[in-house]
ZAMARGU-4260 file (C-alpha; in steps of 0.2 Angstrom, whole numbers, plus 5000, padded with zeros to 4 digits):
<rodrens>
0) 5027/5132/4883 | 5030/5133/4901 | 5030/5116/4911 | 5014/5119/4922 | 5002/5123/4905
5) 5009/5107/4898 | 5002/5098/4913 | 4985/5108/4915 | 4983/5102/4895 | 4984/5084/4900
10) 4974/5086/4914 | 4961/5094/4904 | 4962/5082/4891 | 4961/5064/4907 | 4947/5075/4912
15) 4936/5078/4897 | 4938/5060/4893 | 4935/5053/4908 | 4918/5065/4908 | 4913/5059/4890
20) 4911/5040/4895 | 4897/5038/4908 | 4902/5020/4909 | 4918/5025/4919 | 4905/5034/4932
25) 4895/5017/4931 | 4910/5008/4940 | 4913/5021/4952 | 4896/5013/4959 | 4901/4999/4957
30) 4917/5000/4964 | 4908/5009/4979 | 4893/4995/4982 | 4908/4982/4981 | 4917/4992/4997
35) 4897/4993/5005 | 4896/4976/5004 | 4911/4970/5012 | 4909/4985/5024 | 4889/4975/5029
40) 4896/4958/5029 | 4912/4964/5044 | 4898/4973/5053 | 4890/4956/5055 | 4903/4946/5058
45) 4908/4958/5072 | 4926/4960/5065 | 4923/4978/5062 | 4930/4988/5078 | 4926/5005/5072
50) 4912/5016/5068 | 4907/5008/5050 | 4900/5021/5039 | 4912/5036/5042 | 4928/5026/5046
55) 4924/5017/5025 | 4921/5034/5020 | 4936/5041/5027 | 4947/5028/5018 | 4937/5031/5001
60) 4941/5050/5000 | 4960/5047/5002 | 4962/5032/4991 | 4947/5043/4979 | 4963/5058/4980
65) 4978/5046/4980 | 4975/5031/4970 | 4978/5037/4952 | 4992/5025/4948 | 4980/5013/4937
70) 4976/5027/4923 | 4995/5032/4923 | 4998/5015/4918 | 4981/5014/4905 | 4988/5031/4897
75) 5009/5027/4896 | 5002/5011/4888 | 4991/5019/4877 | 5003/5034/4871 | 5018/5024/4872
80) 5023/5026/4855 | 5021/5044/4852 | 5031/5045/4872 | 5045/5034/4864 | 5045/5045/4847
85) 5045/5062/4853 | 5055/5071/4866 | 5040/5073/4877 | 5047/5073/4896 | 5039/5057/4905
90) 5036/5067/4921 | 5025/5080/4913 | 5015/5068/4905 | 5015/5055/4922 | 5008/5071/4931
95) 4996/5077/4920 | 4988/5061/4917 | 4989/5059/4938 | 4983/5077/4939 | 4967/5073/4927
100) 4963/5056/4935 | 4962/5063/4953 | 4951/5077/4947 | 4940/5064/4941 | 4941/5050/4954
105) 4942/5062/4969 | 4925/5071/4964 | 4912/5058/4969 | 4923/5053/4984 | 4923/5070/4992
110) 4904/5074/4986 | 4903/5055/4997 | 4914/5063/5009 | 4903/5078/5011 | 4887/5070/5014
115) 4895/5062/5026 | 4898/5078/5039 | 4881/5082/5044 | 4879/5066/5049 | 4895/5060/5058
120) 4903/5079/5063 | 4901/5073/5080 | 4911/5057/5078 | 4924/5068/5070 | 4942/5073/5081
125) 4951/5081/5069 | 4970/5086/5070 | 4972/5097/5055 | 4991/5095/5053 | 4991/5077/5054
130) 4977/5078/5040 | 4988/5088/5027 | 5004/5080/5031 | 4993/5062/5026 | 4987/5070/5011
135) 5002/5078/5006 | 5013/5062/5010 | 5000/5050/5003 | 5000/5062/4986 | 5019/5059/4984
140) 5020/5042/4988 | 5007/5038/4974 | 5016/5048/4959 | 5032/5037/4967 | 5020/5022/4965
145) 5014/5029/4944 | 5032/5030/4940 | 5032/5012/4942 | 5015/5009/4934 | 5023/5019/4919
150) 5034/5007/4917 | 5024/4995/4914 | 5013/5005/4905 | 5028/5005/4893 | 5029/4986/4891
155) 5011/4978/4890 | 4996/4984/4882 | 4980/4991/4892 | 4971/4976/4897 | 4956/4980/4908
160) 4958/4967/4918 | 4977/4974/4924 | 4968/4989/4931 | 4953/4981/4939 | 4966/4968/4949
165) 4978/4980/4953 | 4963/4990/4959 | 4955/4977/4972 | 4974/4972/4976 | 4976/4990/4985
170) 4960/4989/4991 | 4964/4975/5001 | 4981/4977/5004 | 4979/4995/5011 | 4966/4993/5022
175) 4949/5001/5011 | 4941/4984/5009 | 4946/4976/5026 | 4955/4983/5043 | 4975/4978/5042
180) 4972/4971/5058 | 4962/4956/5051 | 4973/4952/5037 | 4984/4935/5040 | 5001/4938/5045
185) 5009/4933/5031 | 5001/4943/5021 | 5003/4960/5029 | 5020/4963/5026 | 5012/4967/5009
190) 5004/4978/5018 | 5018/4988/5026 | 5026/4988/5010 | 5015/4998/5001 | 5014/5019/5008
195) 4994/5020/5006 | 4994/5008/5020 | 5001/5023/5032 | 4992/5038/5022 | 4976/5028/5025
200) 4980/5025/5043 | 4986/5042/5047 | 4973/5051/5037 | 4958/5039/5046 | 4965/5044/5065
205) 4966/5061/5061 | 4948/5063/5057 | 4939/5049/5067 | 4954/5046/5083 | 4956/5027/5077
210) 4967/5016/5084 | 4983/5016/5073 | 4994/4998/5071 | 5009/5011/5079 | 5013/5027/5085
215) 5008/5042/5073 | 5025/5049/5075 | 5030/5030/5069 | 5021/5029/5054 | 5025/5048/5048
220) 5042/5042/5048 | 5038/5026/5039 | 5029/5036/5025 | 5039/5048/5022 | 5053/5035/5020
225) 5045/5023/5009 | 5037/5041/4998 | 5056/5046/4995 | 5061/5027/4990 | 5047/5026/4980
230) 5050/5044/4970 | 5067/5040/4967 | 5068/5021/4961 | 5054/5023/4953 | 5058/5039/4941
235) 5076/5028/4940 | 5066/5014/4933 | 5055/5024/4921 | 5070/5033/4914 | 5080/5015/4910
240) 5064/5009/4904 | 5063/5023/4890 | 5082/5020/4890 | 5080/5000/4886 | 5067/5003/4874
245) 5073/5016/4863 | 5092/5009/4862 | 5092/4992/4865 | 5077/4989/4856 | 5067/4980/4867
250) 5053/4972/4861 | 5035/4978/4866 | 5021/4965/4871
</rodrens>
């Protein structure tokens, strides 16, 4: 079987399983009033220098398409035996797991994003090849992100509460939950460190002109360096992961 069914067989599979739960569409709202609400609270306070509504909704579609690194690390956990036990290639099955999990978390945001348009086209400034470089970039900095999530996914159970923190950590590290510029100082070098950060920035100015924290040219750099880091220590780690596990024995918690 060639590589590319193997993957659309995941994918299929994330998919229809994802579908089959209604509770996983319960905490996309959820998720979704969570963001609203700190979006209502900054609008109050003032902090909130941009447009509100289309300038959250913006960062929700591209973290909705590129954020699929917490079900990569629920299904390596969950299938981790059978990974270990059969010669089943880890990147097929990271990417058909990514590939099913953005079909399914990608949906609601661009229906969102959709509703959006009639309503905000004319706050829209969009530079379409900065848009697809943000997506594209932002895609493969996040499957460099799963390989480390596989890792773990390898070593530790599924615990819910694992995805849920990791989940409000991006959110507020990369700018969905709050603007960069009003995290402490300290904290955001976190921030710097993780590529959403830039995809999110890059992908927001070239749909709605907002201020970025440095030059577009700047960032592109910045995230296409850390993508390439990312891709390859991370596929280094997962592969001495299997590596460890299988030869050395190492136990599994």
């Amino acid at each position: 079987m060639k590589i590319h069914q193997q993957i659309w067989i995941i994918t299929k599979t994330i998919f229809k399983a994802w579908i089959r739960y209604p509770e996983n569409a319960v905490g996309t709202v959820i998720y979704l009033g969570v963001v609203g609400l700190f979006a209502y609270v900054l609008m109050l306070s003032g902090l909130l220098l941009e447009n509100a509504i289309p300038y959250y909704i913006a960062g929700l579609t591209i973290y909705g398409i590129i954020g699929q690194t917490n079900a990569v690390y629920l299904n390596f956990s969950l299938w981790r035996e059978e990974l270990l036990a059969r010669p089943i290639k880890p990147d097929i099955f990271l990417l058909g797991v990514y590939m099913g999990s953005l079909l399914t978390n990608a949906l609601p945001m661009l229906i969102l994003f959709g509703g959006m348009l009639p309503f905000y086209w004319s706050t829209l400034h969009i530079f379409p090849t900065l848009l697809f470089l943000s997506l594209l970039l932002g895609i493969l900095s996040s499957i460099g992100i799963s390989y480390f999530f596989a890792s773990l996914g390898l070593r530790f159970r599924p615990e819910g509460f694992v995805v849920t923190t990791l989940t409000f950590l991006f959110s507020f590290f990369c700018g969905i939950l709050i603007p960069i510029y009003i995290i402490p100082k300290p904290l955001v070098y976190i921030s710097y460190a993780i590529p959403y950060t830039w995809a999110i920035e890059l992908f927001r100015h070239s749909l709605l002109s907002t201020q970025t924290l440095l030059p577009q040219s700047t960032e592109l750099v910045i995230l296409l360096g850390s993508t390439l880091l990312y891709l390859v220590f991370g596929k280094l780690l997962l592969m001495r992961t299997f590596k460890v596990i299988r030869i050395k024995k190492v136990i599994i918690k």
